[in-house]
Wavefront OBJ file of the C-alpha trace (Angstrom):
o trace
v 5.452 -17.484 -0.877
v 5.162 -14.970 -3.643
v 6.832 -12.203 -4.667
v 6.549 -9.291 -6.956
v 9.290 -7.252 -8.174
v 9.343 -4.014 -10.024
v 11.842 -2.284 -11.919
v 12.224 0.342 -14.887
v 11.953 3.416 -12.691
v 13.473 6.748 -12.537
v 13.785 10.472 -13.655
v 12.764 11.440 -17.179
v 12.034 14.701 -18.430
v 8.200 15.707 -19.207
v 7.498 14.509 -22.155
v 9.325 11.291 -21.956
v 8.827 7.742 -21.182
v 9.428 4.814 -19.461
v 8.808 1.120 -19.102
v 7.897 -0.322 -15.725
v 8.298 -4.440 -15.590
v 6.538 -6.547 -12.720
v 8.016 -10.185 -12.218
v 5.761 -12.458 -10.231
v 7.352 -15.546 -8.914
v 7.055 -17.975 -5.893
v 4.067 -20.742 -5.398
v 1.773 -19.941 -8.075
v -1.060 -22.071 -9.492
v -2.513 -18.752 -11.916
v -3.059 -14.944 -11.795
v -6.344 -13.193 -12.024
v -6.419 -9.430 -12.715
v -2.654 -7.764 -12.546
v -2.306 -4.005 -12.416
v -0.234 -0.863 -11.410
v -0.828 1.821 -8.909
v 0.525 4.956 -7.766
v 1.097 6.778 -4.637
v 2.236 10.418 -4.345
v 3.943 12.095 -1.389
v 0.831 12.762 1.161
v -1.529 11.225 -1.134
v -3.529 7.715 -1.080
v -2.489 4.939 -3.355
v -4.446 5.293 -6.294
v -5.585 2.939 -9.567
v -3.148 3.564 -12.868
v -4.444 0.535 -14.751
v -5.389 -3.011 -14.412
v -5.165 -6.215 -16.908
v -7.189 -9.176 -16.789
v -5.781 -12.698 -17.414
v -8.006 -12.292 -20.639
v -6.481 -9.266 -21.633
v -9.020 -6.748 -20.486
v -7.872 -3.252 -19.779
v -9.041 -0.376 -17.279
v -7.031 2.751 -17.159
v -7.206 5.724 -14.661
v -8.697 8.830 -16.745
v -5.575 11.083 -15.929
v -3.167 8.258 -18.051
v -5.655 7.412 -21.063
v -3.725 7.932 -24.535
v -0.246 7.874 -22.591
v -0.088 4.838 -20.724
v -0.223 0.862 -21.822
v -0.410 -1.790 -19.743
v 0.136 -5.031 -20.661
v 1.153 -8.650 -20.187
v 3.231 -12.104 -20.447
v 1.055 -14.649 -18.850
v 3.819 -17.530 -19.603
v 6.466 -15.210 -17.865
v 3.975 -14.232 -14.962
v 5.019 -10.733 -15.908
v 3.070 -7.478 -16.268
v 4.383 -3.974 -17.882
v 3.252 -0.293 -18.006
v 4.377 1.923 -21.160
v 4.749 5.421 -20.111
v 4.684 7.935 -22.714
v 4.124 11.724 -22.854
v 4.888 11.984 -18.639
v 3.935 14.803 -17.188
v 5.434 16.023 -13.478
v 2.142 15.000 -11.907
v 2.842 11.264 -12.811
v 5.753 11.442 -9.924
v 4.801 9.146 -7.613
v 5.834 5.510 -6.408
v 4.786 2.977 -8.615
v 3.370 -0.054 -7.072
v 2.807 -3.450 -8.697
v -0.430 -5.938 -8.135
v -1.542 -9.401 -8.733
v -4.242 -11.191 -7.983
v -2.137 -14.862 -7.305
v -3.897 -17.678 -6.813
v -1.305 -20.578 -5.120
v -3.231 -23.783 -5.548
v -5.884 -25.261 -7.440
v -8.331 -25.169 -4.106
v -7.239 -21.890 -2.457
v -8.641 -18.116 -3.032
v -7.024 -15.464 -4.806
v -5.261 -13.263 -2.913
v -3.599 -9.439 -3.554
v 0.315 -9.135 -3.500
v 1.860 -6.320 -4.013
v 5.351 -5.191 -4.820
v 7.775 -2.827 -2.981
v 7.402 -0.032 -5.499
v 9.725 2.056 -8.045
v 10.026 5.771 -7.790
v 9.104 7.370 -11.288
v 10.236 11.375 -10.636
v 8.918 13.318 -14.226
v 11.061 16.861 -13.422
v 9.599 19.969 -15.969
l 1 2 3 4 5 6 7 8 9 10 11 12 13 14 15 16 17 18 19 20 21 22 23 24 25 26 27 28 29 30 31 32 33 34 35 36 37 38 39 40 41 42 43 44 45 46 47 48 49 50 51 52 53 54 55 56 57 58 59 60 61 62 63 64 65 66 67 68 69 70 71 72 73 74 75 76 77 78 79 80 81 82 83 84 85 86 87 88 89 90 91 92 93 94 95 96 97 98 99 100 101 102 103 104 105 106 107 108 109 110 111 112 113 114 115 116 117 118 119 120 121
């Protein structure tokens, strides 16, 4: 099995930051693409920002300038630097990997349970 864990969540003024941390474990043979989303209260999940096992980025428009993601490919880990939050960046933030368990099988998307990030004004 694999698992994904987040942590790093919480309230911060706007203005502020914080540092998210995703730990992938479990049966893992290598990780394609890892990333972060976001879902607000009523709304869809949506993209924050994604990281290739090269080291390619993609960021949502609304977090370019603020946000970094980035990540420890020995650890399995992935992060997102949050900087300059804003109250619309409340949300739940949900972690992503693209895991792939064995050297014949398909990738596959796990996600983690999420961490509440709550930006007050």
């Amino acid at each position: 099995q694999v698992q994904l864990v987040e942590s790093g969540g919480g309230l911060v003024q706007a203005g502020g930051s914080l540092r998210l941390t995703c730990v992938v474990s479990g049966s893992i043979f290598s990780i394609n693409a890892m990333g972060w989303y976001r879902q607000a209260p009523g709304k869809q999940r949506d993209l924050v920002a994604t990281i290739t096992s090269g080291g390619s980025t993609n960021y949502a428009d609304s977090v370019k300038g603020r946000f970094t993601i980035s990540r420890d490919n020995a650890k399995n880990n992935v992060y997102l630097q949050m900087s300059g939050l804003k109250p619309e960046d409340t949300a739940v933030y949900y972690c992503n990997a693209e895991v792939v368990r064995s050297w014949y099988a398909s990738p596959k998307d796990y996600w983690g349970q999420g961490t509440q990030v709550t930006v007050s004004s």
